[in-house]
PALUM-206332 format. One record per residue (C-alpha): residue in one letter; residue number from 1; y, z, x. Coordinates in nm, 4 decimals, padded with zeros to 6 digits. Layout:
// residues N
["a"; NUM; [Y; Z; X]]
...
This chain:
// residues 156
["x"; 1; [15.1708; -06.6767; 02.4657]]
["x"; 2; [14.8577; -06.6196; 02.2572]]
["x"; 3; [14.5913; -06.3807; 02.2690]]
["x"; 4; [14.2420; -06.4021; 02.1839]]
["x"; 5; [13.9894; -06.1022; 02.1532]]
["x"; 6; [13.5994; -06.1918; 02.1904]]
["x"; 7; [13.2971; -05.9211; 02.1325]]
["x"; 8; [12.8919; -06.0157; 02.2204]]
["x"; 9; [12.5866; -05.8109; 02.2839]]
["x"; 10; [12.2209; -05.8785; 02.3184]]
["x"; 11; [11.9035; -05.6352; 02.3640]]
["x"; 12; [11.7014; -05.6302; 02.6464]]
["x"; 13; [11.4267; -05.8467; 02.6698]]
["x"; 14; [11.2963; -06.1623; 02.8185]]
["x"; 15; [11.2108; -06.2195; 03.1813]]
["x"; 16; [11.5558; -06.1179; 03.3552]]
["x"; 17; [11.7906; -06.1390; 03.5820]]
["x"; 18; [12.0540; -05.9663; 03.3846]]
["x"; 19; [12.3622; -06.1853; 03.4452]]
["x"; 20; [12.7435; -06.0742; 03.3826]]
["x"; 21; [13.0099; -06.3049; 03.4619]]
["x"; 22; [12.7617; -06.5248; 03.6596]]
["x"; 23; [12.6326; -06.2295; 03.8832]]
["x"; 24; [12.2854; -06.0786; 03.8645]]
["x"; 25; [12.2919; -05.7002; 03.8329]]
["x"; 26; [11.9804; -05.5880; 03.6853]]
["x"; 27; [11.6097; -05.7215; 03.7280]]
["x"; 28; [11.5680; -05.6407; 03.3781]]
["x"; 29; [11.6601; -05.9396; 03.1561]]
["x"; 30; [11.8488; -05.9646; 02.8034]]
["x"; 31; [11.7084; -06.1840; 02.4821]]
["x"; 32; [11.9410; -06.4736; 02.4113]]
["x"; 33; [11.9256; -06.8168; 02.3696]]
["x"; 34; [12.1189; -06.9026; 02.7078]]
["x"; 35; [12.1088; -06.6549; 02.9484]]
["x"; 36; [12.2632; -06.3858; 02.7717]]
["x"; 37; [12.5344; -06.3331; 03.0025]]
["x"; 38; [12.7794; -06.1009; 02.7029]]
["x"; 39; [13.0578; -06.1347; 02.9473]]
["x"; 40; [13.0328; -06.4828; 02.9568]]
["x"; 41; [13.0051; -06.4708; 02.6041]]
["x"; 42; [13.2767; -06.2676; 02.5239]]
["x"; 43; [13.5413; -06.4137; 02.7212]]
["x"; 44; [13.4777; -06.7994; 02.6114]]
["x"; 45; [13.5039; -06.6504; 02.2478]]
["x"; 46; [13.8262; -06.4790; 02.3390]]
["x"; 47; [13.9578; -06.8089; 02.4773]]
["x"; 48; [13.8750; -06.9883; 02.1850]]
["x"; 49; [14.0326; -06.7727; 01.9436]]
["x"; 50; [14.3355; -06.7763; 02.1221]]
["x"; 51; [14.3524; -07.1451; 02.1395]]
["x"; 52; [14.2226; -07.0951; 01.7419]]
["x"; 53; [13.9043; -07.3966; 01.8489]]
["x"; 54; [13.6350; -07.1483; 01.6799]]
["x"; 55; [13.3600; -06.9192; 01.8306]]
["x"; 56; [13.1109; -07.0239; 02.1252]]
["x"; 57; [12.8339; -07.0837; 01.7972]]
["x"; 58; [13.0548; -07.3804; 01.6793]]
["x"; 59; [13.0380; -07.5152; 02.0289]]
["x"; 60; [12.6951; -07.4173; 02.1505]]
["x"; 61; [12.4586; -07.3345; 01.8523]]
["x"; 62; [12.2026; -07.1550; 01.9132]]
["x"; 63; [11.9684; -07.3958; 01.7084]]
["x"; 64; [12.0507; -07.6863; 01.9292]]
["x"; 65; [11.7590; -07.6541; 02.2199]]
["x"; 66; [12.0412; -07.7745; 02.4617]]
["x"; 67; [12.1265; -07.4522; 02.5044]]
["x"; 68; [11.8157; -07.2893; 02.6120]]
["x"; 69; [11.8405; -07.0996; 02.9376]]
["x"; 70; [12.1890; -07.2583; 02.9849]]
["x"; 71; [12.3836; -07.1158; 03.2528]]
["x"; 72; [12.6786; -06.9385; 03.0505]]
["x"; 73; [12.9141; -06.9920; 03.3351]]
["x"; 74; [12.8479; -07.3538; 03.2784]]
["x"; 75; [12.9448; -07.2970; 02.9061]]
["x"; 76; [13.1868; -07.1145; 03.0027]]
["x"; 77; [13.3758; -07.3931; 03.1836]]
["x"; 78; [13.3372; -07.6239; 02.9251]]
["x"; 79; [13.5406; -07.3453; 02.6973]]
["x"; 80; [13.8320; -07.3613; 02.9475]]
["x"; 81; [13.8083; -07.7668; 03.0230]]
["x"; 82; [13.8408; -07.7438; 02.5543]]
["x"; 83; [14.1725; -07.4761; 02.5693]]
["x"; 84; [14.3212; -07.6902; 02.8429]]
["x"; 85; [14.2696; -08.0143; 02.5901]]
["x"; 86; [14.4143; -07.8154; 02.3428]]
["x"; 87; [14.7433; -07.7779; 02.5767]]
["x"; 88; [14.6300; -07.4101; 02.7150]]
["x"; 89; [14.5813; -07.2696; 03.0069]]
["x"; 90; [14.4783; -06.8520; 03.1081]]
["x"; 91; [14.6950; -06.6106; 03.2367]]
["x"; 92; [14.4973; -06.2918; 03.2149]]
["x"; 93; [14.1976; -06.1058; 03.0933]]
["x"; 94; [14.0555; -05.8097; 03.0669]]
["x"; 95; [13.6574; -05.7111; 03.0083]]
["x"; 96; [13.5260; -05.4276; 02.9084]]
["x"; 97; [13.1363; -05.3982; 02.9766]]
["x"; 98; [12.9483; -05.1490; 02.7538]]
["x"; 99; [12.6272; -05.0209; 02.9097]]
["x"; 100; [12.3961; -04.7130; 02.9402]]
["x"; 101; [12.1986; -04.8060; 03.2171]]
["x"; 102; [12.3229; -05.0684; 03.3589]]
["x"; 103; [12.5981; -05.0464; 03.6414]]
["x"; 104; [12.8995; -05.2545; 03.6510]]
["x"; 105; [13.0825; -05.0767; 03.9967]]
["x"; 106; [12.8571; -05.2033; 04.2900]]
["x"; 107; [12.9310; -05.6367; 04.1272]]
["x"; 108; [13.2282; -05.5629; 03.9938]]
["x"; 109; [13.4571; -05.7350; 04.3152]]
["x"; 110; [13.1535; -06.0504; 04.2355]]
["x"; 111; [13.2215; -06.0812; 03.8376]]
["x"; 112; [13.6282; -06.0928; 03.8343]]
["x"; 113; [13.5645; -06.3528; 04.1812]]
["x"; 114; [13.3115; -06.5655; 03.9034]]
["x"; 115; [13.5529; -06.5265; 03.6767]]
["x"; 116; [13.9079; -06.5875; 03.8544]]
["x"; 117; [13.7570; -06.9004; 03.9677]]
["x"; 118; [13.6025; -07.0430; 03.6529]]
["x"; 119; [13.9682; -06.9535; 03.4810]]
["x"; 120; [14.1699; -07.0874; 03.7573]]
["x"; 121; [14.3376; -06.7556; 03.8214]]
["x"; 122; [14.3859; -06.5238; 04.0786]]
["x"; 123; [14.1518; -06.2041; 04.1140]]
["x"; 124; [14.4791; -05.9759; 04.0459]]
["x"; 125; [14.4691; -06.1863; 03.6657]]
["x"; 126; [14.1129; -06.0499; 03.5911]]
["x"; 127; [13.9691; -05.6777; 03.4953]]
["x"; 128; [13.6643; -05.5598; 03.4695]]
["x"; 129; [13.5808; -05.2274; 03.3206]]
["x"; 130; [13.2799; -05.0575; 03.2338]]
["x"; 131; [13.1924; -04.7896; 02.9908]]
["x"; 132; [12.8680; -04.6061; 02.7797]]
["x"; 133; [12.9038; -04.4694; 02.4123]]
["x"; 134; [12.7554; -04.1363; 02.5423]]
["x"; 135; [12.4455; -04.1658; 02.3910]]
["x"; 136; [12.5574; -04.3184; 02.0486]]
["x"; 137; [12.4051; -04.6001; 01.8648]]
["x"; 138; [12.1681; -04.9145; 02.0151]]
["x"; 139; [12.3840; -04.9498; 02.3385]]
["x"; 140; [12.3770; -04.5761; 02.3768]]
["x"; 141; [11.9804; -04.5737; 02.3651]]
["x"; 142; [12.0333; -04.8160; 02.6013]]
["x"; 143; [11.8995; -05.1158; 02.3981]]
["x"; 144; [12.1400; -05.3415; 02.5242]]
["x"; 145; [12.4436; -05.4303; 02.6764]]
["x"; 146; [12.7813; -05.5298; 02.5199]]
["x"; 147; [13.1386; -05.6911; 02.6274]]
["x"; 148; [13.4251; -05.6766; 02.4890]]
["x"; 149; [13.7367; -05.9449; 02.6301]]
["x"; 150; [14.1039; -05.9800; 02.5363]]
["x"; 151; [14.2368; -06.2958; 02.6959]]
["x"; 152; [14.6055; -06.4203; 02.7331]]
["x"; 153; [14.6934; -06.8152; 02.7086]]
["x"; 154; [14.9980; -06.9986; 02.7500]]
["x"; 155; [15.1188; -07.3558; 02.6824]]
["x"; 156; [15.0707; -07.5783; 02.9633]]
């Protein structure tokens, strides 16, 4: 087994939707060169570190205009199409969302769905949490949104 750990954030900004784990849930948007999706984000970089293939920048710079407004989902399959041709395949993950504002509860059944079925895994396999920082710092003054993903591989 191997185990990868992946962090992203982004401020708020742009036009919206909000998207986490392929599910809109927020009108009010996030800056990013895709579509900002930070669990998205997160979890292809924890899949790539635990397959050691890099970060999602190496993959999908954000100075190639390819990947403006791409779908991070999409992106996010191609991450788990590269750790199975590296010989991997997921067993489990678990997300941590880190938001003032913005509530994880009333999608979160939708996200670990998006996310079970983009990994190939059962629902059981996949956690989502939320938290705040209580005030603290550019999340706490609700800025932004962050994730934060630990994700188990195994040898195919």
């Amino acid at each position: 087994m191997r185990v990868g750990w992946g962090f992203d954030a982004h401020r708020f900004g742009g036009t919206g939707p909000l998207w986490l784990a392929g599910v809109v849930v927020s009108e009010k948007g996030l800056e990013g060169t895709s579509d900002a999706d930070v669990l998205a984000h997160a979890l292809a970089d924890a899949l790539l570190g635990a397959a050691a293939l890099g970060d999602l920048g190496v993959l999908f710079p954000s100075s190639d205009s390819r990947w403006v407004d791409a779908d991070s989902m999409d992106l996010l399959d191609q991450v788990v199409a590269a750790v199975a041709g590296a010989g991997f395949q997921p067993v489990q993950v678990d997300a941590t969302v880190i938001a003032e504002t913005v509530r994880v509860s009333p999608h979160r059944d939708d996200m670990r769905a998006r996310l079970a079925a983009s990994l190939g895994l059962p629902t059981s396999a996949v956690s989502v949490k939320a938290t705040t920082t209580d005030g603290l710092g550019f999340l706490g003054r609700d800025e932004g949104v962050a994730a934060m993903v630990v994700a188990v591989i195994e040898p195919v």
